[in-house]
Phi, psi and omega in degrees: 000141201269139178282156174325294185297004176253295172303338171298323186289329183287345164250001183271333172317308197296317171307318216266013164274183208283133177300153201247147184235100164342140150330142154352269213301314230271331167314320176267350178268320160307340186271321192275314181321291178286021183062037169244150177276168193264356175258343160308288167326287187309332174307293191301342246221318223053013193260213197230157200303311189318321179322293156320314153267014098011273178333317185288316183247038172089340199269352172191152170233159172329151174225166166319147345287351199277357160299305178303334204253008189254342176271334143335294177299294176324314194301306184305304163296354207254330158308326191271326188229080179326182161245356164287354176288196204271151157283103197284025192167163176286009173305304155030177176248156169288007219199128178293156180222142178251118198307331176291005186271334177314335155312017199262223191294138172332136157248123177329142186312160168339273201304321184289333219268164186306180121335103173274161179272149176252121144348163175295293157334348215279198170243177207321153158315128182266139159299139163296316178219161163275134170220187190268342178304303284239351202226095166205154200278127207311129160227185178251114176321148137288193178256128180284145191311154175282104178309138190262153198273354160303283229235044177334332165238052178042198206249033153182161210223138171260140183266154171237179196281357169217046177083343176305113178238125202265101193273222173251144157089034182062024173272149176233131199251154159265136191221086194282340147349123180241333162225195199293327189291278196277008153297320210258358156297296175311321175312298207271336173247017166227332176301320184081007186249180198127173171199151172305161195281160205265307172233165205286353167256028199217174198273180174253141176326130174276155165295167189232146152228121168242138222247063192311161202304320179320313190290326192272031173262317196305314193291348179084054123252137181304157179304319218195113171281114194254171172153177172246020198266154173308129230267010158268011175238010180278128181210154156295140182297139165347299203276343180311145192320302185334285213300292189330325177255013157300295196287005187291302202284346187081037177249171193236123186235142186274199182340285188293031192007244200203095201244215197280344187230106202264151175216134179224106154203205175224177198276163180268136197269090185091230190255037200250053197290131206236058175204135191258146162266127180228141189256131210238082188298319161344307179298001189069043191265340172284043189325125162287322149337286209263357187211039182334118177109314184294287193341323190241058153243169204273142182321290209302332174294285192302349177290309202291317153329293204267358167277330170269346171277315179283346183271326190279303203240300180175151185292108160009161174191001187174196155302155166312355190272326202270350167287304175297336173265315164306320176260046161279269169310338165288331160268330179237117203265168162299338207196140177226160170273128188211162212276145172277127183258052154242319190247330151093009163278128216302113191231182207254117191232177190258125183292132140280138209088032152242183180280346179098195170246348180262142169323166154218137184272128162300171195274121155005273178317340190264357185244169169325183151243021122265036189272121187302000165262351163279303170332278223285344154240031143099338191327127182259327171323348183079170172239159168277128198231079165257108188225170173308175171278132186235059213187142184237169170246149195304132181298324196286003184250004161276153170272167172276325122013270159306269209331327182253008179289150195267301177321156140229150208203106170297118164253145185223123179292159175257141185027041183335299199294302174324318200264352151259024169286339164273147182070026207243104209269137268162138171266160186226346181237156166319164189248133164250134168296101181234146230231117181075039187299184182222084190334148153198131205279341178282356159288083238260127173191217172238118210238126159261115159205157188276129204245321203278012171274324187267118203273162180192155210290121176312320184294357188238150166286143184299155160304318182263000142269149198267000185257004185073029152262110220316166165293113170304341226143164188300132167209176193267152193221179173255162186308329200300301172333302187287325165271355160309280178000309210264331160303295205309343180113347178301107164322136130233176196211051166016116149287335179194176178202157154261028208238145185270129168314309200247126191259203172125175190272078175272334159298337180351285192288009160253354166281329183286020203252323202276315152325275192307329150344275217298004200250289168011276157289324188278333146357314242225301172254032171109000206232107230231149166255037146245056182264160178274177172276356176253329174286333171298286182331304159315315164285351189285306208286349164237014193273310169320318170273002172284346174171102180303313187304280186305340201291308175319285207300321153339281190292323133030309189258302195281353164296322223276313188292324178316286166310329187284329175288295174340297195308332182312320183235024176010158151275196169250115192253167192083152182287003195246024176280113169249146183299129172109353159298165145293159158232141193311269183008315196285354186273352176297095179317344196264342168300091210221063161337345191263322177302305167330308177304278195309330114012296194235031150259332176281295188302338184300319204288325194277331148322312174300308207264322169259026153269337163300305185272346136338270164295333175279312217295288190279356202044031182253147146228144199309154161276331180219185134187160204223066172068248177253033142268125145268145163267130161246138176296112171212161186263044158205170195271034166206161179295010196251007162268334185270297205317161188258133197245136168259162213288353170247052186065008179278129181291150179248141206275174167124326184256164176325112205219153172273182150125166193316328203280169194299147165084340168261159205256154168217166210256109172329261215177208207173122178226165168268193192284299182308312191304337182288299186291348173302276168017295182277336155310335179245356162105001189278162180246105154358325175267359161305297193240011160351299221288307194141009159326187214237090169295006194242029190272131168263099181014314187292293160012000000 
C-alpha cells in the first residue's frame, strides 16, 4: 500500500506540469456563456481575434505566459457556467467538463497534439486574411490522406512579419522566433510540421517555412537580394550576420548557401533527420512562370497553394524543376535495408528499379560537349539531338485552300512528357558499347543509323529531327525514334550502339503520382472527364478563373513535369565554368542524359503518329508545331470544326482528341489564317504566339 509521502509527491508532480486547458468546443461555450466576444478575448489576451479562434476550433495553442493566464480565465468561467446546465449549442463538449476535470493527464506541446475534430455546430472555419482564393466554389474533394500523428499541422507553414505561421487547412501557428536560428529550432521541436515519406523505403519530408518579405526582414534578412550573377545563383556572403550565426549554433547550410532557397540543418542522429527548408518569397524563391501569381497572395492563400501541391505531388524543395527532380527519388528510393547474410545485421542494399547511389557517366553521344568523357577523349562522333519540335512548314508549300480558309486553331497536348513517361522502359546499369548491332526496338539505348533515305510528305515535320527536317546522313537516335523508322515500315540498320543490360519503367510511380495530380486539380476546377467535348471546351475556358489558387497548382505541376525532365541533363551554369570540369549537377545519380532522351524522343514519335494519322483521316495538315502545340488551318474558330468524328459522335482514335488526362488535347488559342501565314513569311512560328502573344516577338525571346 502506497504511503502517505509517496501519494503526496505523486501530486505534487501533477501540480507542477504544464497547466491543461478544456477541449476546444468547451472553450468557446465558456466564452459564449460569458458573453464576450472573441475580439474582446484578444484585446485580454493580446493577441489577435484569428488566434483566438484557432484556440477555439483547435488549430493552435496558448504557449507561456498567455497559456496561464488564458486557463485562468476558464477555470474561472467554468466555475460560473458548469456543462452540466443548458447547452449552449451543439458545439457543447459530449462530456461535463469541470473545473476538476482540467486536472487530468499532461497534454503534449504543439507538434505532438492530435487533431481536433470541428463540430458541426463550431463556427466556419476563417481565412486569415481576404483574399480572392479564399472565395471559390464548392467542388468535390479527393479524399484527403490520414494526418500523420509526427506532423499534426502538415508539412509547411507561410511565416508574416508578426509571427503568425499560416499552415494548411486554415491552421495559424505562434510562431515566437526573432532569428533564424530559433526559427529552425522552433520548426523543428514545435511547429508539428513535416509529412511522411512517399515510399516505404525513402525518407520523410523536412518541414518548409516560407518567409514573406516582412518575416525575412524581422529575422535580419535582407528584403532583397541584389548582384549581377543570374539571380538563382544569388546567396547571402559568408560574413552576413544570418549566415554567421546558423554556423555559430552548428547547424549547416549546404552548397548553395543561403539563397531564395535555404537548406538549414546538422548531420543525422540514428533515424533522427535535423533539417529545415526555408523559401525567401522576396528573394523570388517562387518563379512566376511556374507559379503564377502566389508571391502576392495573402500568407494564408500561398499556405492553401503550397499544400495542395505538397500532398498531390511533394513539399517544394525548389524550383518545380529541383521539385520534379526530388520527387523521381522520392518514389524510387536508392537504397533499402536488407540483412547482410553473413553477420545477420541489418545493412543499407540497393532498391531495385532505381538509379543506385552512385553517378553514371554517359555513353559519349549522350553527353554535353562539354562533359569530360567528351573533352578528355577526344570524341568526334557526334550527339544525340533529341529534342522537342520546332517546325514551321515552308510557305511555298500551302495551298490555296488552306490560304482561304479563314481560322488557325492551336491544340496543346496536355503535359505531352507526361504522358510519354508511361510505361517507358529506361536503362538503369552503365551503356556497353557495340559495334554492327542488330536493331531491337525493346533496348532502351543509343543508335547510329542513316536515317536519310526515308521520304515522307514535306507537309509533315520528318520524325527524326527536331527542326522537321530531313536526315543528311547517319546520326545518332533513341530507341523510340528508330523504332518509329521501322513502323513505318523502313529498314534500318544500326552502324554502332550504345545500351544497357539492366532496364525497367523507372519513371512509373512519377508519372502516376504526377497524373493524378495534374486530373485532380484540374477536377477541382471544373474540368471533369465525363464532360462531352464542347462541354471540356467551356470548361478550359473558365477554369483559371474559377479558383486562381488551383489554377497556381496547376500550373505548378505541369512546370514540375517539364523541369524535373530537364533537370535529367543539367547544364553547367556560371561564367567561371571551363570546359571538360565536373560541374555539382554530374554528381547526381539522377543526371541521366539518356533518360531524357528517350522521354522527349517518345513524345516527339507520339506527335509524329498522330499528325500522320490526321492527314490520312482528314486530309489537314499542320501549318507549325512547337513541342505539344499544332497549329491546323481551319474553317471555323474551334477544334470541333476539324477534329475528326465518327458517324456516332465518338472521337476517332489514333488522331487528335480532346479532354483533360495527359496526352489528349485542349485548344492553345485561335488567329486568323492572314495573321498565321503572316507569320510564317517572316519566319516566325505560329504555334509560339497562337495563344495571343506579342506576334512580332523574336523567336529566341
Amino acid at each position: 500500500m502506497a504511503s502517505e509521502e509517496e501519494l503526496f509527491a505523486n501530486i505534487d508532480a501533477l501540480l507542477e506540469e504544464e497547466p491543461q486547458l478544456p477541449p476546444p468546443a468547451e472553450r468557446a461555450r465558456l466564452r459564449e456563456a460569458a458573453g464576450i466576444t472573441q475580439a474582446r478575448l484578444a484585446t485580454a489576451l493580446k493577441t489577435s481575434t484569428q488566434t483566438v479562434k484557432n484556440y477555439e476550433n483547435g488549430r493552435s495553442e496558448p504557449k507561456s505566459p498567455r497559456l496561464e493566464a488564458y486557463q485562468r480565465l476558464l477555470k474561472g468561467w467554468a466555475a460560473k457556467y458548469p456543462a452540466h446546465g443548458t447547452p449552449a449549442g451543439p458545439a457543447a463538449a459530449s462530456q461535463s467538463v469541470t473545473p476538476e476535470s482540467f486536472a487530468g493527464p499532461a497534454t503534449p506541446e504543439v507538434k505532438a497534439a492530435a487533431p481536433v475534430e470541428v463540430p458541426a455546430a463550431a463556427p466556419e472555419r476563417p481565412a486569415a486574411r481576404p483574399a480572392t482564393s479564399s472565395r471559390r466554389p464548392a467542388a468535390k474533394k479527393a479524399a484527403a490522406p490520414p494526418t500523420d500523428p509526427r506532423f499534426p499541422h502538415g508539412p509547411l507553414a507561410v511565416l508574416d512579419g508578426d509571427g503568425s505561421a499560416y499552415g494548411v487547412d486554415g491552421i495559424v501557428l505562434d510562431c515566437p522566433a526573432a532569428t533564424v536560428v530559433e526559427l529552425v529550432e522552433w520548426t523543428l521541436r514545435e511547429s508539428g510540421l513535416g509529412a511522411p515519406k512517399l515510399n516505404r523505403y525513402g525518407k520523410d519530408s523536412d518541414p518548409l517555412v516560407v518567409l514573406t518579405a516582412a518575416a525575412a526582414v524581422k529575422l535580419g534578412l535582407p528584403e532583397r537580394l541584389e548582384g549581377h550573377e543570374q539571380r538563382r545563383s544569388l546567396r547571402l556572403p559568408q560574413d552576413h550576420p544570418v549566415v554567421k550565426q546558423v554556423v555559430k549554433a552548428k547547424w549547416q547550410l549546404t552548397q548553395r548557401g543561403f539563397g531564395p532557397w535555404a537548406r538549414i540543418y546538422r548531420k543525422a542522429q540514428g533515424r533522427e533527420r535535423q533539417c529545415v527548408q526555408l523559401a525567401i518569397l522576396s528573394w523570388d524563391a517562387l518563379d512566376e512562370r511556374s507559379w503564377p501569381g502566389v508571391s502576392e497572395m495573402e500568407p494564408a492563400d500561398i499556405a492553401r497553394v503550397l499544400g495542395v501541391y505538397a500532398q498531390r505531388v511533394i513539399t517544394p524543395r525548389g524550383s518545380t524543376a529541383v521539385s520534379g527532380l526530388e520527387l523521381m527519388t522520392a518514389l524510387r528510393p536508392p537504397t533499402k535495408p536488407e540483412r547482410d547474410t553473413e553477420t545477420g545485421n541489418w545493412i543499407s542494399g540497393c532498391n531495385p528499379g532505381s538509379l543506385g547511389t552512385e553517378p553514371m557517366d554517359p555513353a559519349p553521344p549522350e553527353a554535353t560537349p562539354e562533359h569530360p568523357v567528351v573533352v578528355n577523349s577526344g570524341w568526334r562522333g557526334g550527339f544525340l539531338n533529341e529534342e522537342a519540335y520546332q517546325w514551321v512548314r515552308p510557305v511555298d508549300l500551302l495551298t490555296d485552300e488552306e490560304c482561304t480558309l479563314p481560322f488557325a486553331v492551336g491544340l496543346d497536348l496536355n503535359t505531352a512528357f507526361l504522358a510519354a513517361a508511361a510505361r517507358l522502359v529506361v536503362g538503369l546499369s552503365a551503356p556497353d558499347h557495340f559495334h554492327g548491332p542488330k536493331f531491337n526496338p525493346k533496348i532502351p539505348g543509343s543508335w547510329l543509323v542513316d536515317l536519310s533515305h526515308i521520304e515522307l510528305d514535306p507537309r509533315l515535320p520528318s520524325p527524326f529531327t527536331p527542326d522537321g527536317t530531313r536526315p543528311t546522313g547517319p546520326a545518332w537516335y533513341q530507341t523510340h525514334t528508330v523504332a518509329y523508322a521501322q513502323q513505318l515500315g523502313y529498314d534500318v540498320h544500326p552502324i554502332e550502339a550504345y545500351l544497357r543490360r539492366e532496364t525497367g519503367a523507372y519513371l512509373d510511380p512519377w508519372h502516376d503520382r504526377l497524373k493524378t495530380a495534374y486530373a485532380d486539380t484540374l477536377a477541382d476546377l471544373g474540368v471533369t472527364p465525363d464532360l462531352d467535348d464542347r462541354a471540356f471546351l467551356a470548361a478550359m475556358e473558365r477554369h483559371k478563373q474559377a479558383d486562381p489558387a488551383l489554377a497556381a497548382v496547376l500550373s505548378a505541376i505541369k512546370a514540375t513535369v517539364k523541369g524535373g525532365i530537364g533537370k535529367l541533363r543539367e547544364r553547367p551554369q556560371g561564367r567561371h565554368y571551363k570546359e571538360g570540369d565536373r560541374w555539382p549537377a554530374l554528381e547526381r545519380p539522377t543526371w541521366r542524359p539518356d533518360i531524357r532522351a528517350a522521354v522527349i524522343s517518345k513524345a516527339r514519335v507520339n506527335m509524329h503518329r498522330k499528325l500522320n494519322n490526321m492527314a490520312k483521316m482528314t486530309g489537314l495538315f499542320p501549318l507549325a508545331v512547337l513541342s505539344d502545340c499544332v497549329v491546323y488551318p481551319s474553317p471555323g474558330d474551334s477544334p470541333l470544326d476539324f477534329l475528326p468524328y465518327a458517324a456516332s459522335g465518338k472521337p476517332q482514335p489514333g488522331a487528335f482528341r480532346l479532354g483533360p488526362t495527359p496526352g489528349l488535347a485542349k485548344l492553345e488559342g485561335v488567329q486568323s489564317m492572314l495573321w498565321t501565314v503572316d507569320l510564317m513569311e517572316k519566319g516566325l512560328n505560329p504555334a509560339r504566339h497562337i495563344k495571343g502573344g506579342d506576334a512580332v516577338l523574336d523567336e529566341g525571346e
